[in-house]
Residue, then its C-alpha position, 0 to 999 in steps of 0.5 A: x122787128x123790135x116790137x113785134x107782138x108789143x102794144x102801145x098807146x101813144x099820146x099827141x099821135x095825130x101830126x109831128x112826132x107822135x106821128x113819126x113814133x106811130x110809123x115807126x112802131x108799126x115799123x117794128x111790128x108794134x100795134x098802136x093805139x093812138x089819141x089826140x084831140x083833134x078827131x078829124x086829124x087823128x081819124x085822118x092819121x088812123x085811117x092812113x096808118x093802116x093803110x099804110x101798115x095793112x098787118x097790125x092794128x091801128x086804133x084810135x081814140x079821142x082824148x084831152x090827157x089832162x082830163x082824168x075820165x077821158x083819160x082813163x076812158x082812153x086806157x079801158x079802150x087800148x086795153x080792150x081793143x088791144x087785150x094789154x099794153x106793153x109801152x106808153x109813149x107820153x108825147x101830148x104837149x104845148x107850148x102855152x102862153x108866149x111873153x114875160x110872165x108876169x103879164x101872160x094869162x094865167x089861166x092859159x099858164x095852168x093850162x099848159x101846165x095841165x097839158x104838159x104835166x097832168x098828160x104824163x101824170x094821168x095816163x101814167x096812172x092809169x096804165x101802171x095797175x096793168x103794168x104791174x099786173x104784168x110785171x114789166x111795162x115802159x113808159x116814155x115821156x117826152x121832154x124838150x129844152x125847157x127841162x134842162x135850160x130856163x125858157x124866158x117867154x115861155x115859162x109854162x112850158x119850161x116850168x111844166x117840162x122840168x117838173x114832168x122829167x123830175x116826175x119821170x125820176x120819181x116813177x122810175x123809183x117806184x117802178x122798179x121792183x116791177x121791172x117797169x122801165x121809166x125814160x124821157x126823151x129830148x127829140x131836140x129842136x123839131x120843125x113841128x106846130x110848135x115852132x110856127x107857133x113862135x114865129x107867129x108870136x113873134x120876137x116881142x113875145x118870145x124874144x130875139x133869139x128865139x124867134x132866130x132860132x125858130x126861124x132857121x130851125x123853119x127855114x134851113x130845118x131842124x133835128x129829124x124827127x126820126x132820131x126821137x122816134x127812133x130813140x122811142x122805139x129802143x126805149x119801147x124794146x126789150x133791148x133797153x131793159x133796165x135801163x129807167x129814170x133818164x133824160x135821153x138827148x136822141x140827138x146828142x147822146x150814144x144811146x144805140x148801144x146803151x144797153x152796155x152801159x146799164x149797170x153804170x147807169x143804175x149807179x150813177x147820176x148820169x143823164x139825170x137832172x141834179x143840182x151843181x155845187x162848187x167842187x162839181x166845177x173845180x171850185x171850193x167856196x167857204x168852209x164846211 
């Protein structure tokens, strides 16, 4: 098992991915502590968890990620059912206001923007005293498209999705010298809450092709949300060691084995979010 004898504390665990990355935890021999806000749903999630999973620990709490005391209140309770955390998985998320920018509510643009990046900024810094207290620790975010490609109609997501991996980088930094390892995970296109909630949108607020794409993702399915859970989990193990401050594509990118390729990571810019000049492309524009 790959996780036995770890904890985590799992953020957005009552449905979708969260879910799928509690089960696949338990899996490994993992004990969870899961939050979400919803309490019916996450007490439901909780109570067939164990059942399912009767020789670890399943705990849950609710919580709003963006509020500071619930959210340090959710950290006191996972540490003090679970005595120490080994991983957090930073999966809380929406998608926010749907439409041009310029006529979205703002005060539901900011709270999307709270949701997204204050529920990995909060119980980042809640848990990172503990981590370094034991000098070792993985804290795993995840991402989505709007980090790595303009979203038109759904700005607050792309904009606070950006900023969160661009913070992951920033922590990844900070964090090494305690052997804490900081990743973000693109689960790619998931048939979840998210993607009804394009469709009830509709294409005059997202947009044609986007609400295309949902459709089909709907229709004909999507990326399991195995691999992401999957890739979760690798990035929870001792396996992943050292390697920190990526974005990880669960779908696309060879990270079963990418242990082989740490001490190239740690020197290179791959699977970061960095700015393109001329000569990136093949190009030279003016003089120096």
């Amino acid at each position: 098992m790959k996780l036995k004898k770890h904890n985590a504390l799992i953020t957005g665990a009552s449905q979708g991915l969260g879910k799928v990355i509690a089960e696949h935890f338990l899996r490994e021999g993992a004990n969870v502590a899961l939050c979400a806000r919803n309490e019916k749903e996450l007490f439901a999630t909780r109570d067939e968890l164990e059942k399912q999973f009767p020789a670890q620990k399943v705990i849950a709490k609710t919580c709003d990620v963006s509020d500071e005391k619930q959210v340090n209140e959710l950290v006191a309770f996972a540490l003090g059912r679970l005595i120490s955390l080994q991983a957090v998985v930073l999966n809380a998320g929406v998608y926010g206001p749907m439409g041009p920018t310029e006529s979205v509510p703002l005060d539901e643009w900011r709270r999307a923007m709270d949701i997204n990046l204050y529920g990995v900024l909060l119980p980042g810094r809640a848990v990172i005293p503990h981590f370094k207290k034991i000098k070792r620790g993985k804290i795993i975010v995840l991402s989505g498209g709007g980090a790595t490609n303009p979203l038109p109609n759904i700005s607050a997501y792309a904009a606070s999705k950006a900023a969160v991996v661009r913070l992951m980088e920033t922590l990844a930094e900070e964090l090494k010298p305690f052997h804490v390892d900081v990743n973000a995970i693109a689960p790619g296109a998931l048939a979840t809450r998210l993607v009804d909630e394009v469709l009830a949108a509709g294409p005059e607020k997202v947009g044609a092709a986007f609400f295309e794409k949902n459709k089909t993702w709907k229709e004909k399915g999507a990326v399991p949300m195995e691999l992401g859970a999957s890739l979760a989990v690798y990035l929870a193990s001792p396996e992943s060691d050292g390697i920190t401050g990526r974005l990880i594509s669960a779908q696309w990118d060879p990270w079963k084995d990418l242990q082989q390729h740490r001490e190239e990571l740690a020197k290179s810019d791959i699977y970061c979010l960095r700015r393109i000049v001329p000569e990136d492309r093949g190009k030279k524009w003016g003089n120096k």
